[in-house]
Every structure is written in structure tokens, then in C-alpha cells.
C-alpha positions as CSV (number, residue, x, y, z in Angstrom):
1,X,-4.2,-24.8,42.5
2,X,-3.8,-27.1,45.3
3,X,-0.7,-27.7,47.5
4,X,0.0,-31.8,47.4
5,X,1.8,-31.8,50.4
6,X,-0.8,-29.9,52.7
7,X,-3.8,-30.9,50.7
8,X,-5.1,-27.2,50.6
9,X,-5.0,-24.9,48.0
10,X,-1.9,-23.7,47.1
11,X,-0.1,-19.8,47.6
12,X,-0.3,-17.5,44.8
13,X,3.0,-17.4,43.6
14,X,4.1,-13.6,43.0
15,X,6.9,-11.6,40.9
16,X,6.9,-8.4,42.4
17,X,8.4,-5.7,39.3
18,X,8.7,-2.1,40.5
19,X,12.4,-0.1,40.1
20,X,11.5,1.7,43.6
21,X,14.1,-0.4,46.0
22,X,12.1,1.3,48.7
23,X,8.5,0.6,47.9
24,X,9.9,-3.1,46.5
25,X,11.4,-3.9,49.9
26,X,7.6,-2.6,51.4
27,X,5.4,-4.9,49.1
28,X,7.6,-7.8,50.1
29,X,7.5,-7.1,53.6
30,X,3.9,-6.4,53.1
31,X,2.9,-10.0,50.9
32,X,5.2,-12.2,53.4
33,X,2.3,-11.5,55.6
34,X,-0.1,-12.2,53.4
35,X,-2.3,-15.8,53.8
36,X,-2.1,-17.7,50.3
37,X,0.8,-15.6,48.9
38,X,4.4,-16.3,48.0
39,X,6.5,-14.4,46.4
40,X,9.0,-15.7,44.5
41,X,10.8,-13.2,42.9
42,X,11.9,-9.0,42.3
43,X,12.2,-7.0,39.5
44,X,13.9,-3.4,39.3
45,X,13.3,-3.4,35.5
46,X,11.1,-4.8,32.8
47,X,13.8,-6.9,30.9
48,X,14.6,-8.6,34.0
49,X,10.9,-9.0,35.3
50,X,10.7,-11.3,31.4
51,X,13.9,-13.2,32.5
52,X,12.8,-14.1,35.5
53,X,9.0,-14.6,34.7
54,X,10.2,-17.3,32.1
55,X,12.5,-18.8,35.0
56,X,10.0,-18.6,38.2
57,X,6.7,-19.4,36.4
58,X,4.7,-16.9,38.5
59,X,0.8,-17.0,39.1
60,X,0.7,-13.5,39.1
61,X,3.5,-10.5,38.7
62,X,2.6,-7.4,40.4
63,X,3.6,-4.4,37.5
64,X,4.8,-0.8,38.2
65,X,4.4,1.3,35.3
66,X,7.1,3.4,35.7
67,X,10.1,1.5,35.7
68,X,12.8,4.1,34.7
69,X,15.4,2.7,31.9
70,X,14.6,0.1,29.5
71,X,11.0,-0.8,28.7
72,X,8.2,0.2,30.7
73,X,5.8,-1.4,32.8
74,X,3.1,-1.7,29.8
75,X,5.5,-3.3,27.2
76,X,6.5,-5.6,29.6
77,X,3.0,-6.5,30.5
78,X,2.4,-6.7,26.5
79,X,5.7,-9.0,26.4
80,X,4.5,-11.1,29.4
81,X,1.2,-11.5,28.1
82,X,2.2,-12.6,24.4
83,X,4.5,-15.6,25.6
84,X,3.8,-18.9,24.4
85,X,3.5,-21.6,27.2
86,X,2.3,-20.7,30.7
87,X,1.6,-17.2,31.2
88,X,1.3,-15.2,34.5
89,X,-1.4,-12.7,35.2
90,X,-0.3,-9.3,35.3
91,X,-1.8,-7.1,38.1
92,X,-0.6,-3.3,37.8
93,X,-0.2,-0.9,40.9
94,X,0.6,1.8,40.1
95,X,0.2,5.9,41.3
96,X,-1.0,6.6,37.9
97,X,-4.5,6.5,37.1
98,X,-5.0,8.8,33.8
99,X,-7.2,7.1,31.4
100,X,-4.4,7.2,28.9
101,X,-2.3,4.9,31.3
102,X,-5.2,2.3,32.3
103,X,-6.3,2.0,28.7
104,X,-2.6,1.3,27.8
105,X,-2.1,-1.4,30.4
106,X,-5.7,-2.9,29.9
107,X,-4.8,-3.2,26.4
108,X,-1.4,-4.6,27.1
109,X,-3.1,-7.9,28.6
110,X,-3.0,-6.5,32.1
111,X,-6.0,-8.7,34.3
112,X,-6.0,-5.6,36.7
113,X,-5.3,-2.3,37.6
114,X,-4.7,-1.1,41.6
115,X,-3.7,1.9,42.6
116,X,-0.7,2.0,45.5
117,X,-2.8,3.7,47.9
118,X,-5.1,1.2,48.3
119,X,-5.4,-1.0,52.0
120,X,-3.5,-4.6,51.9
121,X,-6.6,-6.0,51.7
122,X,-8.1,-5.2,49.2
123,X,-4.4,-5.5,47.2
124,X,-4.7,-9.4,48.8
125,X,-7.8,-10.0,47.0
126,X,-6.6,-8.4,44.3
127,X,-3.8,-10.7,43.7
128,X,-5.9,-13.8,44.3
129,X,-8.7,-12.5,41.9
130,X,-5.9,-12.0,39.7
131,X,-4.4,-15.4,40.0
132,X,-8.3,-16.9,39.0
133,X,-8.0,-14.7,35.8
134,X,-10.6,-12.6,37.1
135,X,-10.4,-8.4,36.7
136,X,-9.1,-6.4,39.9
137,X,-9.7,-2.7,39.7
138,X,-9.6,0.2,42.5
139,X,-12.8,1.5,42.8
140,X,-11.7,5.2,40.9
141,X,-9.6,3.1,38.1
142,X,-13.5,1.6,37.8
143,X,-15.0,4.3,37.7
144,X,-13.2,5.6,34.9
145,X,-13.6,2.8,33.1
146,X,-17.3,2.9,33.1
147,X,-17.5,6.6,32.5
148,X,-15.5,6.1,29.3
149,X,-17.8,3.2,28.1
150,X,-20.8,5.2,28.5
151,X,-19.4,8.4,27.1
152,X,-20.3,8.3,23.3
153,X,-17.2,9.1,21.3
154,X,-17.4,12.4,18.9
155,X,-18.7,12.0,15.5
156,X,-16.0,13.0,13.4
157,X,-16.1,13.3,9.4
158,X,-13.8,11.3,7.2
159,X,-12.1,14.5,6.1
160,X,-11.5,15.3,10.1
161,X,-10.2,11.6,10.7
162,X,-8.0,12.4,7.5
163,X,-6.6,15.4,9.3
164,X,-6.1,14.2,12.7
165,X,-4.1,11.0,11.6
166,X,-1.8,13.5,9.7
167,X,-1.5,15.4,13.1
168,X,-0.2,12.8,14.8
169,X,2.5,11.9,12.2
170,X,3.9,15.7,14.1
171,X,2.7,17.4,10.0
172,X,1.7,21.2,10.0
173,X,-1.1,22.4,8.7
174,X,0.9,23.4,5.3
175,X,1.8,19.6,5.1
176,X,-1.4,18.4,5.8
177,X,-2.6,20.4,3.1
178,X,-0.3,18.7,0.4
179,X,-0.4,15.0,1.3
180,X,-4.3,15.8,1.4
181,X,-4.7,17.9,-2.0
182,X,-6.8,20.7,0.0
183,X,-6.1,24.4,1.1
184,X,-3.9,25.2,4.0
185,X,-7.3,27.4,5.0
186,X,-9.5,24.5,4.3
187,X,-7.3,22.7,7.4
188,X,-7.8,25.1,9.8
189,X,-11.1,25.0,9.2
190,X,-11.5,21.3,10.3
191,X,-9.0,21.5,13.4
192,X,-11.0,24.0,15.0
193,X,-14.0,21.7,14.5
194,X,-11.9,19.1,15.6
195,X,-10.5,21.1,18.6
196,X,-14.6,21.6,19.4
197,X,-15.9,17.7,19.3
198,X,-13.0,16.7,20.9
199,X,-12.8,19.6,23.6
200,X,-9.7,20.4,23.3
201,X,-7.6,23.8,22.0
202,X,-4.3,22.2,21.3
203,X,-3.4,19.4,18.7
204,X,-1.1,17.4,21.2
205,X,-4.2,17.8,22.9
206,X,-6.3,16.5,20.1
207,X,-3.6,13.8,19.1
208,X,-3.9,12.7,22.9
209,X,-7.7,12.6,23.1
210,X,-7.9,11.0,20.5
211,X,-5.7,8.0,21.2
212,X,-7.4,7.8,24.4
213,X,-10.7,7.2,22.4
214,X,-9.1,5.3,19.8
215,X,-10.2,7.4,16.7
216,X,-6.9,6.7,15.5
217,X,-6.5,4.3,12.8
């Protein structure tokens, strides 16, 4: 991107989306000191971040996750990501750094993940990494990523991927039993070996695990 007029490259052009007023009115304070960044535009919800992402053309929106009513920061990023034409780069910052939430938004389309605490720096770079398409993530969201990659995901049987789909459809082990033409007994037994590979002792736990891991079909 270069700017015609000044024959340098041009700023980064920035939709700021979080449904903090507070912490919005920060960030722009923040970016309007920022070298190579504009922002062109604020968000308090995901429906209007999509209006005005299709009006403002943005390099690079910066996503909350937690956006209060109406769709969340991920659906929006999945919304933003999926248009047809030109389409921004979505960099998340965010408080929340669970490897449920950073799988979610990686998945979504997100280019990068930041958490809020880190220095204006390193959110700068972040945003012009972003604008180039390249990934941006704090050093921790990293660092979960990589430990998940190299943490081999649990061997389950066909039987115990049979079960656990049915336990996230919210079924009881009676349930589970009849749609799967075995013994209410014969269930239990392959939750508590599920419960084991999956270290868990609960089935939300299991169920949650397990969509972290993607052993979901």
C-alpha cells in the first residue's frame, strides 16, 4: 500500500470493534499516536462492525470477543472473513486467552490473536503484521498454540467417539444406550475410560475437551 500523494507507504486503515466505550475511547486515543495507522471507524457491536466494514473498507479491524448482545466477536470475525470482495484482516485483542477461545477465533479467519495487556508496541506491529496478512500472536497465546500442536490427541475407540458425540447432543447415559443398541452399564463403562484419556471427571468437561481437540465429528 502506498500513499499517491506523499509517495510513502500508506497508514493501515483500522475498525476498532469492542462494546467497552471506555477501553474503545483508550485504543483510539492510543492508535491516533500510532506512525502508519488510521483509524477509520468504531464498533460497540458485531452487526455494526459488518455494516461498517462493508462501508469503510478497512485494512485491518481490531476484534473484541466479548461484545455483549447480538453476535460475538468470533461470528463476526467468521462473517468478516467469508465476504466476497475485499476483505479486512481481523486482529483479536482480547483478555481471554483459553484455548477454547483462540481455537475459536483462529478458526473463524482471525490473522491474529493479542491479548489487552500487551505494550503499544508490540500491538503496533501487530496491526501492521496483520495488515501484510501475516500471524500476530502474544507470546502466551503462542505458546499455547504450540503446546497444543505437539500434544498428541487421545486415542479414542469408535465406540468411545460413538458415545461422546451422543454426550454433546446433552443425551443421558439411558439414551445413549438406545440410540446405540448397548447396555446402560456398557456406557458407563466407556465414559469413565473416556473421562481417563481425556483427563477429565465431568461430561461437560469431556464434551469441552473434546471440542477443544476437535474429536468431534
Amino acid at each position: 500500500m502506498t500513499d499517491p500523494a506523499a509517495g510513502g507507504p500508506a497508514p493501515v486503515r483500522i475498525l476498532v470493534c469492542d462494546d467497552h466505550v471506555v477501553v474503545r475511547a483508550g485504543l483510539l486515543a492510543l492508535l491516533d499516536s500510532a506512525p502508519g495507522i488510521e483509524v477509520v471507524g468504531e464498533a460497540g457491536t458485531g452487526e455494526e462492525a459488518l455494516a461498517l466494514a462493508a462501508r469503510l473498507a478497512p485494512d485491518v479491524v481490531l476484534m473484541d470477543l466479548q461484545l455483549g448482545a447480538g453476535i460475538d466477536g468470533v461470528e463476526t470475525t467468521r462473517r468478516l472473513t467469508a465476504c466476497t470482495g475485499r476483505v479486512p484482516h481481523v486482529l483479536v485483542l482480547t483478555t481471554y486467552d483459553t484455548d477454547a477461545d483462540i481455537t475459536r477465533a483462529i478458526e473463524a479467519g482471525a490473522t491474529g490473536y493479542l491479548l489487552k495487556a500487551e505494550r503499544p508496541e508490540e500491538l503496533f506491529a501487530a496491526i501492521h503484521a496483520a495488515a501484510q496478512g501475516r500471524t500476530a500472536l502474544s507470546g502466551p497465546v503462542a505458546g499455547r498454540v504450540m503446546a497444543n500442536l505437539r500434544k498428541p490427541r487421545p486415542a479414542l475407540t469408535d465406540r468411545e467417539r460413538d458415545i461422546l458425540a451422543q454426550l454433546a447432543t446433552g443425551l443421558g447415559n439411558r439414551e445413549i444406550a438406545r440410540a446405540l443398541f448397548i447396555s446402560e452399564a456398557t456406557v458407563k463403562t466407556h465414559l469413565r475410560r473416556i473421562y481417563d484419556k481425556l483427563g477429565v471427571d465431568t461430561r461437560a468437561g469431556a464434551v469441552a475437551v473434546a471440542k477443544e481437540q476437535r474429536l468431534l465429528p
